[in-house]
N, C-alpha and C positions, 0 to 999 in steps of 0.2 A: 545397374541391377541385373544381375543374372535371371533370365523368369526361371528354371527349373528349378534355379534354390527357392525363387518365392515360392513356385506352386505347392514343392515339396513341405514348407513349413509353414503354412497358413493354415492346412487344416485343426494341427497339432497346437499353435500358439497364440492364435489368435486371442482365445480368453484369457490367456497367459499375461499377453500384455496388457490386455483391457485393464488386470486387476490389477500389474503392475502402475499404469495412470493412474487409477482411481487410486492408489495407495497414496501414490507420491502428492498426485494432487489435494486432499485429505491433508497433510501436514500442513498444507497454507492456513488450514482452521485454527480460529483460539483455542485455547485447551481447554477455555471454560464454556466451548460454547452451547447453549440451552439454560442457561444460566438468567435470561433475560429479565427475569422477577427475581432475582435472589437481594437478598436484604443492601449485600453493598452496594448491587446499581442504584436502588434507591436513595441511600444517603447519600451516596455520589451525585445524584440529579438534586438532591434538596439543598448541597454545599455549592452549587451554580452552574454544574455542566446542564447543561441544554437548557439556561433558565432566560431566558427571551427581555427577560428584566433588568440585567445584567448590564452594566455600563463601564465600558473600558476608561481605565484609568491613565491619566498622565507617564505611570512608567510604565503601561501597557497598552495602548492607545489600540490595539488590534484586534478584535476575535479573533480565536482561534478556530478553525474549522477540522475536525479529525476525520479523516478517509480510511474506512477499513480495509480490509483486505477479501481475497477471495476467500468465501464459504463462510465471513464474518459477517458482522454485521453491529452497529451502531453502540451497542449497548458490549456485548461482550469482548467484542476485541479494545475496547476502553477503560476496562474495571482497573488498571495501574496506573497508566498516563492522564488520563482525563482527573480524577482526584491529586494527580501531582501538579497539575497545570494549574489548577484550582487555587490551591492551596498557595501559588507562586503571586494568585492576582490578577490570572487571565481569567478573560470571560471564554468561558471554550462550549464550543458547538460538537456533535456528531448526527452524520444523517445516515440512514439507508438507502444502497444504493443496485441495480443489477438484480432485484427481484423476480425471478422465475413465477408464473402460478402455480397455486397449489406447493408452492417449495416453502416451510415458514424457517427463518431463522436465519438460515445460508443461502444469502444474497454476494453479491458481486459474480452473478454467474452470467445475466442479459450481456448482449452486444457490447464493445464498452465504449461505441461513440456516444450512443443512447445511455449509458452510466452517466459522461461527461454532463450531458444534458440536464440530468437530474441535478448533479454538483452544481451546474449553472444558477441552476432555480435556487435551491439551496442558499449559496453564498449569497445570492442578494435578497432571499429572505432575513437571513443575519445579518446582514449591512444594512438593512432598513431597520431590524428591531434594535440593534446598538448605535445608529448613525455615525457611523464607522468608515470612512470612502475606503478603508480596503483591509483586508483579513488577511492573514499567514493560513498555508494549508498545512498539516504534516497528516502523513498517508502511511500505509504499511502495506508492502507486496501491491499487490495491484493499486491500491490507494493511493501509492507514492507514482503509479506511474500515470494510470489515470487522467491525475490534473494535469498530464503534458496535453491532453487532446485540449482539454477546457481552455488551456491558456496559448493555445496553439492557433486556433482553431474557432475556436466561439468566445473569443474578446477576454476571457479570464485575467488576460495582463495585465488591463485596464483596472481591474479590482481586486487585485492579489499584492502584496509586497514580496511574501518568500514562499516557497516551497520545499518543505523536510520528505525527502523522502528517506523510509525504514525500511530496507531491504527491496528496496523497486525494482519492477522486473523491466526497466525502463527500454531494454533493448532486445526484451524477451526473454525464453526461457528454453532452454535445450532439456530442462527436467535430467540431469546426468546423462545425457545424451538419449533417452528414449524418445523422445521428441523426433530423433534423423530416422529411427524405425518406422514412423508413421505412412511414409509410402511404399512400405511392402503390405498394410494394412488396411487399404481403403475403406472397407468397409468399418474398421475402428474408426477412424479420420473423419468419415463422415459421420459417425453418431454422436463425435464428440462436437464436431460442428454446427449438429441440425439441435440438438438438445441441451448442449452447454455451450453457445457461442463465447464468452465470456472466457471460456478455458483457451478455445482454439483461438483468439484474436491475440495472447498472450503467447504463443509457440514464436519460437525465435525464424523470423524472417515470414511469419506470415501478412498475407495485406496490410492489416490492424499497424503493426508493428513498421514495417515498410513506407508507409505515407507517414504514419507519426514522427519518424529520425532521417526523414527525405530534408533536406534543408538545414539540417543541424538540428541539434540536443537543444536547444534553449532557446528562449525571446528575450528582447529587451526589454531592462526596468524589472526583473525579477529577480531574486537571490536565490540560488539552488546549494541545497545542502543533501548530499547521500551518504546516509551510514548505512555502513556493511557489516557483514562478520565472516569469517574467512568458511567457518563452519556450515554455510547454508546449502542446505539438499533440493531448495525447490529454486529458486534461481540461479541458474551454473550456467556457465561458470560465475561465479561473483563478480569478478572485475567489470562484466557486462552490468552492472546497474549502475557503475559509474555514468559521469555526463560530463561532457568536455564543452565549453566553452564559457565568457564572461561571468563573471558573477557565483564562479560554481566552488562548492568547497564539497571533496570527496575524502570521507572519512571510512577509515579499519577500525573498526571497534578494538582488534587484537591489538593496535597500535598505543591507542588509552590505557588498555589492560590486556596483557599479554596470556594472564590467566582466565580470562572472559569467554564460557564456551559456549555463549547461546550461538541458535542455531534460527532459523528463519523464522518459527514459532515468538521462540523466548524472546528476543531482539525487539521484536514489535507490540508486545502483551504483558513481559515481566521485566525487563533489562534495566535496572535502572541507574547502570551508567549509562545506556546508550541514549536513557531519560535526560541525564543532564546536559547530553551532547545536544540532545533536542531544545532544552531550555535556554541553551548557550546560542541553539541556531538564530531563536527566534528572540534575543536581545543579544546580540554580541558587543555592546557596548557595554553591556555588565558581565561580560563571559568571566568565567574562572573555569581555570583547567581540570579538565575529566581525568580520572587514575581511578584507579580499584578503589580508593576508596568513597568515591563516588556512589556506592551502591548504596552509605550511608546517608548523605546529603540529602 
């Protein structure tokens, strides 16, 4: 770093970039999100998502557990997958996780060992209400990456079968490279630290991210599936949410459907070939092949 360039453009840019984060970070939100009373989450909760009553079947034997992503939250990052999962025969769960105070709606923003935490409680409150010894997670953006602390870290492997993740930012996130400007910006760096931990533990190469891929990408006795899409703006480069070791199947949405142009949003909220890909992760002994037309299945 040169300091005269820093000194020279800090006065000039500093809100510049603030607005450019907050922009880029903002996409990780569902589209729908405030939506949390709207008519279809309702019929979606009354056809079995979150119904505690709910008892896995023979050719589902798993809960399904959904992990939102950042700035989402339980209910509206759900309103497509969660009624399709339903509809297949899973018992499917979603919690809330990463609640700031005073912040209502747009969670996944806390610390995210303290997320994992919550996930922990979580799945074995669903594994006691379905008597289930172990649940599939699939996750979107943070969601997906997330459950690597839980199953890393605070025994999750012992209670998990597979893990889907949707666009995980599993090795972090360069944000199209604004991410490397953050040290001409300390004082951005630290507001996004001290007020949004949950943002800064997801920056490519930070702590967060540095102990969680110390050791390698994965544990034993777990099935790791990562869909991507080539198109995505908030985890970049893409091929960083891949995961390399046993057990791992890493999928290009482009590769199903070459004309598929969701982007880090659409992939995780509306996709739904990337839907069948998920349905495929989580019984791949009844897999059928994903293609474009896929979106109608």
């Amino acid at each position: 770093m040169l300091p005269w360039i820093r000194a020279a453009r800090v006065p000039r840019t500093r809100s510049l970039l603030a607005a450019l984060l907050l922009s880029l970070t903002v996409l990780v939100a569902p589209a729908a999100t405030a939506t949390a009373a709207t008519p279809a989450a309702v019929e979606a909760t009354s056809r079995g998502w979150n119904d505690y009553s709910c008892k896995p079947s023979a050719a589902h034997p798993r809960p399904v557990v959904l992990v939102h992503g950042t700035f989402g939250n339980s209910i509206d990052n759900w309103l497509v997958l969660a009624p399709y999962l339903v509809n297949r025969g899973y018992c499917v769960f979603s919690l809330d996780y990463g609640q700031l105070p005073g912040v209502p709606f747009f969670h996944g923003l806390g610390p995210i060992d303290k997320s994992a935490e919550q996930l922990d409680v979580f799945v074995d409150k669903v594994l006691d209400a379905t008597g289930a010894p172990k649940a599939d997670l699939v996750g979107h953006s943070q969601g997906g990456m997330m459950p690597n602390h839980y199953l890393k870290f605070l025994g999750g492997a012992d209670k998990v079968n597979a893990l889907v993740g949707i666009a995980p930012d599993n090795h972090g996130t360069t944000l199209l490279g604004l991410t490397k400007l953050l040290p001409f910006f300390p004082g951005v760096e630290k507001f996004i630290s001290d007020k949004t931990p949950g943002l800064a533990d997801q920056v490519a190469e930070s702590p967060f991210i540095t102990k969680l891929t110390a050791g390698g990408d994965t544990v034993p006795g777990v099935r790791y599936t990562v869909i991507a899409t080539k198109y995505d703006q908030v985890v970049t480069p893409y091929r960083t949410q891949y995961l390399d070791g046993p057990n791992v199947r890493n999928v290009l949405l482009q590769d199903l459907c070459p004309v598929d142009l969701s982007e880090h949003v659409a992939i995780g909220t509306i996709d739904r070939i990337a839907f069948h890909e998920v349905a495929n992760a989580l019984d791949p002994a009844r897999a059928t092949p994903t293609t474009c037309a896929s979106v109608i299945g």
